[in-house]
N, C-alpha and C positions, 0 to 999 in steps of 0.2 A: 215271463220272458224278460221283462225288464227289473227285474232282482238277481236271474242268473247276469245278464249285465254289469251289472253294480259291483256283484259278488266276482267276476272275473277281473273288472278293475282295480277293485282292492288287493286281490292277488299276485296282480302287475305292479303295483306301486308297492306292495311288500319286498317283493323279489328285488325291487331298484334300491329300497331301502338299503336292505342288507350289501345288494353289490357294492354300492357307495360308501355303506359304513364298513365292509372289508378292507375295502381300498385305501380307507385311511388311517386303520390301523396297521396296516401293512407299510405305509409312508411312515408311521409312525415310530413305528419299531426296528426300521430298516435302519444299519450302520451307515455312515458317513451322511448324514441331514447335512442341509443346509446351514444350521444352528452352526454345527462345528467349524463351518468354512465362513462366517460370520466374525467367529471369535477369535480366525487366524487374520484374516485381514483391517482386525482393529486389534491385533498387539502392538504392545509400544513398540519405539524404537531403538534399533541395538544402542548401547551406549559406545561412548567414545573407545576408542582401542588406544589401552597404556603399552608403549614400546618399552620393552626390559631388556637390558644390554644381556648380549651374550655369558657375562661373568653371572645371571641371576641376581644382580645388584639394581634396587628401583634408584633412578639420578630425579632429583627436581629436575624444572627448568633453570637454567642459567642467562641474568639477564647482563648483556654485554656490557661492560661498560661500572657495573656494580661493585662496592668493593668488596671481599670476600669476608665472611665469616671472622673473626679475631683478628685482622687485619691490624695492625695498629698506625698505619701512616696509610694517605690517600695516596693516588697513583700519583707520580709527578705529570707535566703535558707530555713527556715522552713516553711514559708508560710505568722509569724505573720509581720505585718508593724513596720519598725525599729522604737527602741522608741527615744523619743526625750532629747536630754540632760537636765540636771538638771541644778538647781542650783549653786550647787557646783563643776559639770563638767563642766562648762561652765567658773566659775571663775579658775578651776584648773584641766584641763582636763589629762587624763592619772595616771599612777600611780595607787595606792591599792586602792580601794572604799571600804569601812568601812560602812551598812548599820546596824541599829540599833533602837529598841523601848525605847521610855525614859523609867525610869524607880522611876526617882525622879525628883521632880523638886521646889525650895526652892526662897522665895525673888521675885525679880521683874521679874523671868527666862521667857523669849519671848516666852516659849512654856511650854506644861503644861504634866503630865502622861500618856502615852498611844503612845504620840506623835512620828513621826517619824524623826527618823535624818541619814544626811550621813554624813562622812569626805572621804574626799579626800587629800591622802599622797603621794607625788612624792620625792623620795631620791634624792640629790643629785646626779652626773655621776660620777662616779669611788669615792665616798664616801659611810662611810656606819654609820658616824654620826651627818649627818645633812640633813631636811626634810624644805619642804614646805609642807604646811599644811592649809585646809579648810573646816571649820566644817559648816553645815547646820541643823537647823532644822527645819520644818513642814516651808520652806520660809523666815526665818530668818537665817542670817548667823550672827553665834556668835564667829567666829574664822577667821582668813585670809582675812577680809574685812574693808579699804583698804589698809590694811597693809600684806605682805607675807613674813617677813622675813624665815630666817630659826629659828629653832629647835631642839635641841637636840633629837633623832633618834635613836634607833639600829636596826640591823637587824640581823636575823641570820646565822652561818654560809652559808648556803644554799641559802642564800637573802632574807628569810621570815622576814618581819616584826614582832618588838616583842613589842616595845614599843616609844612611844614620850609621851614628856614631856618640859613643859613650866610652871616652875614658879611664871615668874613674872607676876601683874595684869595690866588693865591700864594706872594706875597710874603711873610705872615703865619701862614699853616698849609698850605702844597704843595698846595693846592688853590684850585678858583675861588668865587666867591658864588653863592650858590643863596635862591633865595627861592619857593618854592613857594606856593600860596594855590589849596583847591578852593572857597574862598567864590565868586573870581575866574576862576577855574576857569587861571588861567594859572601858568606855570612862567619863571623868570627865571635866567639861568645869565652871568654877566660874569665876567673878569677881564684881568689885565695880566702883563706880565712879573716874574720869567721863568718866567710858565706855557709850555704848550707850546705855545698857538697867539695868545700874546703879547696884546694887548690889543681886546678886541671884546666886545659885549650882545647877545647873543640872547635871543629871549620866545618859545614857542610854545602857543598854546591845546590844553586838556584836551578829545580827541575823545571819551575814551573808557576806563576804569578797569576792570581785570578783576583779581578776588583769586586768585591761583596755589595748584594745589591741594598 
């Protein structure tokens, strides 16, 4: 009697055996585990999103204020790129710049009506009658090239510039006549030979005076 016992419990614990071990092969083999929903909730994360302009062109970023690529002169504080010296700052930098349109121009004159001119006036230091002086126009320099002596100069009481003035022609001191006048506002520049561009008068009116810093 208590063998058939024995022998029905081992029956019973067979049967639970296998129920059990079905059940987990069943778990096992079945799509969509656990595993899989594991390995979605620890993927990395997206990377950043690069915006590409409409035209399919990738832009860096652009930092404000940077100067650009081959740029070759920094932004001035207004924004525009510093200009470049001239001719006549370059032969006599600093001092009053005198810019002005011809307004006559007579004989063999290196530049013709319309044209533009500068001079450039540096006073003397602690004088206030005698100037170096450099007149340009449209690329030709018809004053202070290569000679800079001084000039006869005044200034006003206040230090304003009022006039220069040079007489003589080449012939007489290697340079041409100059007669400036801001009363007038015009600039007069003549000579003969054997300056360099032999005998001619040109005048051009005073647009515009800037003091170089």
């Amino acid at each position: 009697m208590a063998s058939s016992g024995a022998s029905s419990s081992r029956r019973w614990l067979a049967v639970v055996a296998l129920g059990v071990g079905g059940g987990l092969f069943a778990w096992w083999w079945s799509p969509g585990a656990p595993a899989s929903e594991s390995s979605t909730s620890a993927s990395p994360p997206e990377a950043p999103t690069r915006v590409v302009p409409s035209d399919g062109t990738a832009r860096s970023p652009v930092v404000q204020g940077a100067p650009t690529a081959g740029s070759s002169a920094a932004p001035s504080a207004t924004g525009s790129p510093a200009r470049e010296p001239t001719v006549a700052q370059r032969l006599l930098p600093g001092g009053v710049r005198v810019f002005g349109t011809i307004v006559n121009a007579r004989g063999d004159a290196p530049a013709r009506e319309g044209g533009h001119c500068e001079a450039g006036i540096v006073p003397f230091v602690g004088r206030s009658d005698e100037c170096r002086v450099v007149i340009e126009c449209e690329g030709n320099v018809l004053y202070g090239a290569p000679l800079r002596h001084p000039v006869t100069c005044h200034l006003s009481a206040d230090g304003a510039l009022t006039s220069v003035t040079d007489p003589l022609a080449s012939a007489r001191d290697g340079d041409a006549q100059l007669e400036l006048s801001m009363s007038d506002s015009t600039v007069k520049v003549s000579d003969e030979r054997p300056g360099e561009f032999g005998r001619y008068a040109l005048e051009f009116h005073v647009d515009s005076i800037e003091l170089a810093p």
